[in-house]
C-alpha positions as CSV (number, residue, x, y, z in Angstrom):
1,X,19.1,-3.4,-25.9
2,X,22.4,-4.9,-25.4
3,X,23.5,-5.6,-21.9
4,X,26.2,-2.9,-21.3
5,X,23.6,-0.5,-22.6
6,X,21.0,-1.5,-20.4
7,X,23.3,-1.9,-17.3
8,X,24.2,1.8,-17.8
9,X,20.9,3.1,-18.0
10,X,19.9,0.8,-14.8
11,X,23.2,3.1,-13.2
12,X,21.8,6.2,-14.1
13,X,18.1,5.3,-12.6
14,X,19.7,4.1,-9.5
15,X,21.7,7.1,-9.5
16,X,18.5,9.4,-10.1
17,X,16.0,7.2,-7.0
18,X,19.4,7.4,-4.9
19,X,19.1,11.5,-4.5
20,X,15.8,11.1,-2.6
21,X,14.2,14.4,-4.0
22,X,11.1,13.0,-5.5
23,X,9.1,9.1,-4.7
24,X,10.4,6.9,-6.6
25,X,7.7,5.8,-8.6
26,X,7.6,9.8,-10.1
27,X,11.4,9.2,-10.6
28,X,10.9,6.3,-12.5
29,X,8.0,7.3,-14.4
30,X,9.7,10.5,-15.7
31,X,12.7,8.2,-17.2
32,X,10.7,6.2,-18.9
33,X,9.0,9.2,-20.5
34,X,12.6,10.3,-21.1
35,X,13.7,7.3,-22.9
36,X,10.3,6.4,-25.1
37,X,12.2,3.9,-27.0
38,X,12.5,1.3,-24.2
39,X,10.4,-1.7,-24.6
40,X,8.0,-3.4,-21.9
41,X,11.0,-5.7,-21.2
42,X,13.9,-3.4,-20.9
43,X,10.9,-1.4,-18.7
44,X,10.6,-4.1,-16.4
45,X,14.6,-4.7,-15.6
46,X,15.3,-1.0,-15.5
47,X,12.2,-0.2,-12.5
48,X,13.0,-3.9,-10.7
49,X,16.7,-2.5,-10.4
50,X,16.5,0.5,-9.4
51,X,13.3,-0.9,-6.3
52,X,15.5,-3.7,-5.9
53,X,18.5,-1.5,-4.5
54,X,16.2,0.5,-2.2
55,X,14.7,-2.8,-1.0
56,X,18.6,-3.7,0.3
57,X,20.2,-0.3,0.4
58,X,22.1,-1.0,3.1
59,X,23.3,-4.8,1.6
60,X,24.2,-3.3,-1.0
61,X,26.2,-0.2,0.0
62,X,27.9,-2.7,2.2
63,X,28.9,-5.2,-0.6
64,X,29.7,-2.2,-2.6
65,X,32.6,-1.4,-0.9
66,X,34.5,-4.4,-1.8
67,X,34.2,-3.4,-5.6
68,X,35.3,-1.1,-8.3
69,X,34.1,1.7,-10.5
70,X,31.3,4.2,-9.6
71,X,29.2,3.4,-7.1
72,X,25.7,3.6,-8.7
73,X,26.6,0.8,-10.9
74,X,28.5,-1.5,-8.6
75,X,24.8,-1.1,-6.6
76,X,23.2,-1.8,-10.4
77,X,25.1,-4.8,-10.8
78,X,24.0,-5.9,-7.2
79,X,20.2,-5.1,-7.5
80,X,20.3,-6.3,-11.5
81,X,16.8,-8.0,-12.6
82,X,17.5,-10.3,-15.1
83,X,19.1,-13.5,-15.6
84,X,22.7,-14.1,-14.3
85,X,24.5,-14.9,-17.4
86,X,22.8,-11.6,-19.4
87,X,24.1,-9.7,-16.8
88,X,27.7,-11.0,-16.7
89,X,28.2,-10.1,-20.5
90,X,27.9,-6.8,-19.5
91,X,30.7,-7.2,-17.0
92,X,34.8,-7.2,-17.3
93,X,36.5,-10.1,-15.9
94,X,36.9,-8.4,-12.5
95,X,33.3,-7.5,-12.1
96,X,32.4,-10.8,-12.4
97,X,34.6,-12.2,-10.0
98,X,33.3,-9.5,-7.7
99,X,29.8,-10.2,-8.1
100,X,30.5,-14.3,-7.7
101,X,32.5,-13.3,-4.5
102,X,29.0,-11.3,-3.5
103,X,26.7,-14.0,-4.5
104,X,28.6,-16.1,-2.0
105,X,27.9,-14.4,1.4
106,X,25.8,-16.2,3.3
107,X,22.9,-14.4,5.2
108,X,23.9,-15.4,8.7
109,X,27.6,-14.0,8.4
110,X,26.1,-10.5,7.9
111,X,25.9,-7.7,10.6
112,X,21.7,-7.4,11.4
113,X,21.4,-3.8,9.7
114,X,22.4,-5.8,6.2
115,X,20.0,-8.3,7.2
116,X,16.8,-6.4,7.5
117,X,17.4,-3.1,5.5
118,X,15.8,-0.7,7.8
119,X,17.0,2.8,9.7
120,X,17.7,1.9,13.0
121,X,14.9,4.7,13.8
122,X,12.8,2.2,12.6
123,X,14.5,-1.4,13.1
124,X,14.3,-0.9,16.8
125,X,10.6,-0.6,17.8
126,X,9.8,-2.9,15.2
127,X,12.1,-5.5,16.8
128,X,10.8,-4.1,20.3
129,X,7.4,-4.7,18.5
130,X,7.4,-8.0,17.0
131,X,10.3,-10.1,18.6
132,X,10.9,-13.1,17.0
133,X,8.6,-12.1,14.2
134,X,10.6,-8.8,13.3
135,X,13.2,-10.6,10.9
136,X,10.4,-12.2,8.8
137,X,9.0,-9.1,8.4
138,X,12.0,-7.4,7.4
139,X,12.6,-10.0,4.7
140,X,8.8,-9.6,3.4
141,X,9.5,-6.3,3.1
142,X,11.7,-6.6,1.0
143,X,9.8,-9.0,-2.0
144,X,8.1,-7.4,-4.3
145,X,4.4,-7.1,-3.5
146,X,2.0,-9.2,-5.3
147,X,-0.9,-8.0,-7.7
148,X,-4.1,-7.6,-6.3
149,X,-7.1,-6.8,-8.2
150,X,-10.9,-5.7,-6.8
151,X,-13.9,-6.7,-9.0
152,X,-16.1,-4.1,-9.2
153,X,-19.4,-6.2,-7.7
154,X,-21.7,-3.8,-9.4
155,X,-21.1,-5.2,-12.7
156,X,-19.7,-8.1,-12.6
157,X,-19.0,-11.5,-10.3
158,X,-15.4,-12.7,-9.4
159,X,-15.4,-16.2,-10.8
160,X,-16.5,-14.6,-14.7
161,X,-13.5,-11.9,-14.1
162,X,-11.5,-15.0,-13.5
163,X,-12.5,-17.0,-16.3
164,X,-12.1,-13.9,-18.8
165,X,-8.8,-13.4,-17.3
166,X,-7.3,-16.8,-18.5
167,X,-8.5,-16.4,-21.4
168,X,-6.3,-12.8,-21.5
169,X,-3.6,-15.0,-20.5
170,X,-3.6,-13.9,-16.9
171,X,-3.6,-16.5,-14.3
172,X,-5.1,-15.4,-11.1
173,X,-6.5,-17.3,-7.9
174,X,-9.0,-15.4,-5.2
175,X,-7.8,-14.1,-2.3
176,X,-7.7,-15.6,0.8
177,X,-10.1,-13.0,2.5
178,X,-11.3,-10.4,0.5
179,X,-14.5,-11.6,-1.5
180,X,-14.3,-9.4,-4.1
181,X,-10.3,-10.0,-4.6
182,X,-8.3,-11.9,-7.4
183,X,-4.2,-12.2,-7.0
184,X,-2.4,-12.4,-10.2
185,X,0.8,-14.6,-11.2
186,X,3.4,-12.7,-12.2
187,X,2.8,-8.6,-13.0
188,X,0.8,-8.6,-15.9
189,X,-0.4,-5.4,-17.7
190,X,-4.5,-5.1,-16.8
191,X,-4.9,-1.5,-17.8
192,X,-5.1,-2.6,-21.4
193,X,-7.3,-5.0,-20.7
194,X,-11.4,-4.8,-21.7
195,X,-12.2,-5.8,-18.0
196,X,-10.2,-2.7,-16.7
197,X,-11.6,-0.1,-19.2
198,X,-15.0,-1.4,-18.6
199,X,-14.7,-1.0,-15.2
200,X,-15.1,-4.7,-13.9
201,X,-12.0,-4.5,-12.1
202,X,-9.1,-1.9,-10.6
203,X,-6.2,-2.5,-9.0
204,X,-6.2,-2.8,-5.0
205,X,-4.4,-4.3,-2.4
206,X,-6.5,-6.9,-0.8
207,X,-5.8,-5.2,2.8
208,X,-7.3,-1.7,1.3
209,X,-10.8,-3.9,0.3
210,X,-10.4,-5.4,3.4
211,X,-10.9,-1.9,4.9
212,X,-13.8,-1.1,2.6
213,X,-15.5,-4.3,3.6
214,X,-15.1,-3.7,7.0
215,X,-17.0,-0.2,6.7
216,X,-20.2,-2.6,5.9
217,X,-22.2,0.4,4.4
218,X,-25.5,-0.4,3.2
219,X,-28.3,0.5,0.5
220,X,-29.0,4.0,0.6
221,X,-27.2,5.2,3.4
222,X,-25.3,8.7,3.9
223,X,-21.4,8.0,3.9
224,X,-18.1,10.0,4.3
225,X,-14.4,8.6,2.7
226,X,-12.7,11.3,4.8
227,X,-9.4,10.7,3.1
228,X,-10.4,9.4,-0.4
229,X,-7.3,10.6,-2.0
230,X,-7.4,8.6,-5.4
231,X,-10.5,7.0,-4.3
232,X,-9.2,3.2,-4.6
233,X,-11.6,3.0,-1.2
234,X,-14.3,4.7,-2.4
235,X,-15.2,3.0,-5.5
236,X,-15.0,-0.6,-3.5
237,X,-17.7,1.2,-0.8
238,X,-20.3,2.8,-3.8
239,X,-19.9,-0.7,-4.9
240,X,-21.2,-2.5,-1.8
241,X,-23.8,0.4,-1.8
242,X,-25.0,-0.7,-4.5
243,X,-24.9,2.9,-6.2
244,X,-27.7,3.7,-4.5
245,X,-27.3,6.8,-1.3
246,X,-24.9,9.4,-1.3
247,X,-21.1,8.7,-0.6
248,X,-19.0,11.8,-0.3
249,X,-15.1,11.5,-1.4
250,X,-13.5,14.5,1.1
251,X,-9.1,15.4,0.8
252,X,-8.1,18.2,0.8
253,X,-6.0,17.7,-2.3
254,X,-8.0,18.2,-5.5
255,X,-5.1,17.1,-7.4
256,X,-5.5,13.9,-5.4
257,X,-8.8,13.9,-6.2
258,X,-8.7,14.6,-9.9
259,X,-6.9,11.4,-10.1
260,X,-10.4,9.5,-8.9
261,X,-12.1,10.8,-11.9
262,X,-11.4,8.4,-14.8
263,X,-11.4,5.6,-11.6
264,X,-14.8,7.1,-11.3
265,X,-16.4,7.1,-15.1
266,X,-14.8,3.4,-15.2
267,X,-16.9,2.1,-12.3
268,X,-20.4,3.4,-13.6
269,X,-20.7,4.5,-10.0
270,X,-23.0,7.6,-9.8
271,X,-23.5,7.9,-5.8
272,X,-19.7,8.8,-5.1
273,X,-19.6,12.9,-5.0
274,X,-16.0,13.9,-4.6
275,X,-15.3,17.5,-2.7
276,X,-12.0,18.8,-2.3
277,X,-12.1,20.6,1.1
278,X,-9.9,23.0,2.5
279,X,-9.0,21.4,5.9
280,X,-10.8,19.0,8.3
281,X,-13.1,21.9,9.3
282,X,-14.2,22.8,6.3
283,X,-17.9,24.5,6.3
284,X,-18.9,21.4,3.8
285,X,-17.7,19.3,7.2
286,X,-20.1,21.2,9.8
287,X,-22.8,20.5,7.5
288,X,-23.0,17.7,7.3
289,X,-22.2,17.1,11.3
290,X,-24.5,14.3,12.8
291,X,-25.9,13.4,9.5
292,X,-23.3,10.4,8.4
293,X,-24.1,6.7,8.7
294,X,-21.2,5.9,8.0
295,X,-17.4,7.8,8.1
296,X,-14.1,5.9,6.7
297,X,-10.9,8.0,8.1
298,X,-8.1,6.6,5.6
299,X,-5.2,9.2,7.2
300,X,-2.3,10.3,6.2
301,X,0.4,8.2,7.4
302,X,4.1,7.6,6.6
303,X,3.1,4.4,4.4
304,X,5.3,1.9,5.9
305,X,3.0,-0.8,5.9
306,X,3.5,-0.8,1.7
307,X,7.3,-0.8,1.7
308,X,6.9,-3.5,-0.4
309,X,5.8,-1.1,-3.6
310,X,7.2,2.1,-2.0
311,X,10.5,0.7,-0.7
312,X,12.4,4.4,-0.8
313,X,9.8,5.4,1.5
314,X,11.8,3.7,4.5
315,X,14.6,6.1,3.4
316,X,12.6,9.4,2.7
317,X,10.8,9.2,5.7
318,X,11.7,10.3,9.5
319,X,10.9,10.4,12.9
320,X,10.3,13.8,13.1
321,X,7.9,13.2,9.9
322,X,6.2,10.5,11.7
323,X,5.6,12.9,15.2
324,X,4.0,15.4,12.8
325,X,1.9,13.1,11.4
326,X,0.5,11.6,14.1
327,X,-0.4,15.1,15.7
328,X,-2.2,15.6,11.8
329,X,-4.2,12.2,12.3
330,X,-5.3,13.0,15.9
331,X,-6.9,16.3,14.9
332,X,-8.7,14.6,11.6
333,X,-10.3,11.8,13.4
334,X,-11.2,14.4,16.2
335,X,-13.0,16.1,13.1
336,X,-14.4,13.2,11.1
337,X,-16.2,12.0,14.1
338,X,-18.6,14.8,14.4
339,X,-19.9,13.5,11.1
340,X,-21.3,10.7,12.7
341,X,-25.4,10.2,14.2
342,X,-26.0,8.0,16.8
343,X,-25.9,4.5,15.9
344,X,-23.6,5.0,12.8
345,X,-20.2,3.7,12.4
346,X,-17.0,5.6,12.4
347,X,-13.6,3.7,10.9
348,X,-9.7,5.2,11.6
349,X,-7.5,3.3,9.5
350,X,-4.0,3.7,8.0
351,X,-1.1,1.8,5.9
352,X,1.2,2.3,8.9
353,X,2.7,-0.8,11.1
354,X,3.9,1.8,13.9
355,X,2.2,1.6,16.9
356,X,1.9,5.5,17.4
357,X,-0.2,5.8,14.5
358,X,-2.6,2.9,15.1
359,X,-3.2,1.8,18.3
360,X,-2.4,4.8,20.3
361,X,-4.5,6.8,18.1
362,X,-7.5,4.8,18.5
363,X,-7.0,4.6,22.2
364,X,-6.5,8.3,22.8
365,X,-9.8,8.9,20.9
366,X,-11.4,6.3,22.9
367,X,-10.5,7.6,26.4
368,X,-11.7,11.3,25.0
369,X,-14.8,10.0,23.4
370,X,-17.2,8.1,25.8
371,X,-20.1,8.2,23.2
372,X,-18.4,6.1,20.7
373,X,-18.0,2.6,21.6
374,X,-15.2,0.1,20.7
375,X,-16.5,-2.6,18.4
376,X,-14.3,-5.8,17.6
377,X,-13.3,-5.4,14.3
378,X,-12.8,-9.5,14.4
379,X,-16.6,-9.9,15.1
380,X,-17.6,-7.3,12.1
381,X,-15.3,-9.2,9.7
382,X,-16.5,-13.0,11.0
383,X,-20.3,-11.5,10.4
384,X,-19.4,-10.9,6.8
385,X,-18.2,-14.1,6.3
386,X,-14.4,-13.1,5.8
387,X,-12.5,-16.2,5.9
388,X,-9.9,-16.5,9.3
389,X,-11.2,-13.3,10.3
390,X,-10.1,-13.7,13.9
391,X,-6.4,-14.3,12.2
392,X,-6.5,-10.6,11.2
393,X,-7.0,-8.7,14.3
394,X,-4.9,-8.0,17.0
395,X,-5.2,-5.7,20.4
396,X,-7.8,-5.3,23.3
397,X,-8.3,-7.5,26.1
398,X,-8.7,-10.9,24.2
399,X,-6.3,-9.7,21.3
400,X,-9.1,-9.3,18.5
401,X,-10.2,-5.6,19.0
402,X,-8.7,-4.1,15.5
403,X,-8.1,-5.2,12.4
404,X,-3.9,-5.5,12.2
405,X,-2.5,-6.6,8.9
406,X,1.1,-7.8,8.4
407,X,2.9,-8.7,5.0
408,X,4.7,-11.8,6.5
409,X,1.9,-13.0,7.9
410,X,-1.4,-12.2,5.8
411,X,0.5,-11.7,2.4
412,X,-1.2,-8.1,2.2
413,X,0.4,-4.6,3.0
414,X,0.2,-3.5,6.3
415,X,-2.7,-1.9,7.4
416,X,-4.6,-1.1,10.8
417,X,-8.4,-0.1,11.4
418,X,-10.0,0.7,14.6
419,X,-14.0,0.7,14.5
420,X,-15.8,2.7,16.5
421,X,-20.2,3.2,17.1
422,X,-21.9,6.1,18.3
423,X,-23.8,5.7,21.1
């Protein structure tokens, strides 16, 4: 495509993800059906763009200012994926010298909103949070998140994934933690790959197998995946099963749900039974009351923790959003617990970094709930051999009590996980 053409149609997406109406990735996905005759490359600058303005919004808008002609492609030109001199032959002689004038502000002469790219709502108790930590996280949050794939251990081992990889062209090292994890160089496309189709790997986060790990269910147990949504979770724990028990996939979205099903025939798992349910106290719920080994609670949360992929959801979301959320995840831990016999394990976790999701969740259960029983999610994570597990946790009395995942500082999206026993 030639480069005016393409810098238009990176204008019109930006324009399009810029109204806030639908996620992004929908956004994106629909104009790329729209426009069949784009190739992988064109694919690639067009979606980098268009995530690379919501990334530094505020930048952005700022530097915008100081330009000419509409706005949605002054922010194009700012947030353009490709190489410098492609881009500039798209641009008249005033545009470029724009741009170059851009290109030349230094970070420390900016004002700290154009630093970090968050709302304020949300800049401040991060900052209040983190401290000196809060800028590196800001600027983590805004690269591009790496490519993390799970093997599936039923069916195959991670150093054979690797090998066939490379010989796919795809260069990938294990993860630091996650033993069943692979990171790949660059994005390359997997779901064309043989080792996707057969099942031998998917495409998770190392955080999220982190989270399955730490659930530690065993052969033949009874578990819950209270939250399975598209079932990324579940597959990794029928996995580590062994695809032996019975592991029930709950949400009470069976559009969510139908999205687990090719996931599903991939894996060759046949223990997973997915159940859409129609709230957290759902008659399939009380029946199942006492019975559970073990219970993962995934909530619903407002997702900040993988700005990194979802970058527009720093902009979609609010506080008011975020108070009725935590109000939803209260009431569905309350519910998933009940599932639970004595001795078994229960898990709350989310991909939130806010503190009123995580740890005051977990401690408001804990003060209502004297049979269930903290457990340190650093010990749990050090018995299964997880490399620098004490490095992941964070809280209690000695700072190791739940598992606390940053991008900055573990290279994974954030997550949180509080671990509880029955008594």
């Amino acid at each position: 495509m030639h480069p005016k053409a393409l810098l238009d149609a990176c204008a019109t997406l930006v324009a399009r993800v810029l109204k806030f109406d639908h996620p992004a990735d929908a956004i994106v996905s629909r104009f790329f059906r729209e426009n069949r005759q784009l190739g992988p490359r064109e694919r690639a600058t067009l979606a980098e763009t268009a995530y690379g303005v919501l990334r530094k919004k505020l930048l952005y808008e700022h530097l915008a200012r100081s330009g000419s002609g509409p706005r949605e492609r002054r922010l194009a030109i700012l947030g353009f994926h490709g190489p410098r001199d492609f881009l500039k032959s798209a641009l008249n002689e005033q545009e470029r010298r724009w741009l170059d004038a851009c290109d030349g502000v230094k970070p420390e002469e900016l004002m700290a909103p154009h630093r970090h790219n968050l709302p304020e709502w949300l800049a401040g108790p991060l900052q209040q949070q983190l401290g000196a930590d809060f800028l590196p996280l800001a600027e983590s949050l805004m690269q591009p998140a790496p490519l993390d794939l799970r093997v599936n251990a039923l069916s195959a081992k991670r150093d054979e994934v690797r090998a066939a990889l490379k010989k796919e062209g795809v260069q990938a090292q294990p993860t630091p933690h996650s033993p069943w994890g692979l990171r790949a160089e660059g994005k390359p496309s997997v779901n064309r790959l043989a080792l996707f189709t057969n099942g031998a790997i998917e495409v998770q986060d190392e955080g999220s197998q982190l989270l399955a790990l730490l659930l530690d269910a065993k052969r033949g147990e009874m578990v819950v995946d209270f939250c399975a949504g598209a079932g990324g979770k579940t597959l990794a724990v029928g996995a580590a099963m062994r695809n032996t028990g019975r592991l029930y996939a709950f949400d009470t979205s069976a559009h969510r749900l139908d999205a687990l099903k090719p996931r599903l025939a991939r894996s060759g798992l046949s223990n997973v039974h997915p159940a859409a349910i129609a709230h957290e106290r759902d008659e399939r719920v009380k029946r199942l009351a006492g019975k559970i080994d073990r219970v993962l609670v995934d909530a619903p949360c407002s997702g900040l923790g993988t700005l990194r992929r979802n970058p527009d959801l720093k902009w979609r979301q609010t506080p008011e959003a975020v108070q009725e959320l935590v109000q939803k995840q209260g009431a569905i831990l309350q519910s998933a617990a009940r599932l639970v016999k004595p001795g078994g394990r229960l898990i709350y976790a989310t991909c939130s970094v806010l503190p009123e999701e995580n740890e005051a969740i977990a401690e408001a259960f804990g003060a209502a709930h004297a049979d269930f029983r903290p457990q340190r999610a650093a010990d749990l994570l050090d018995g299964l051999k997880v490399a620098d597990a004490q490095a992941l946790c964070a809280g209690g009395e000695d700072g190791r009590l739940y598992l606390r995942l940053w991008p900055h500082r573990h290279g994974t999206d954030g997550f949180f996980a509080a671990v509880w026993t029955r008594a």
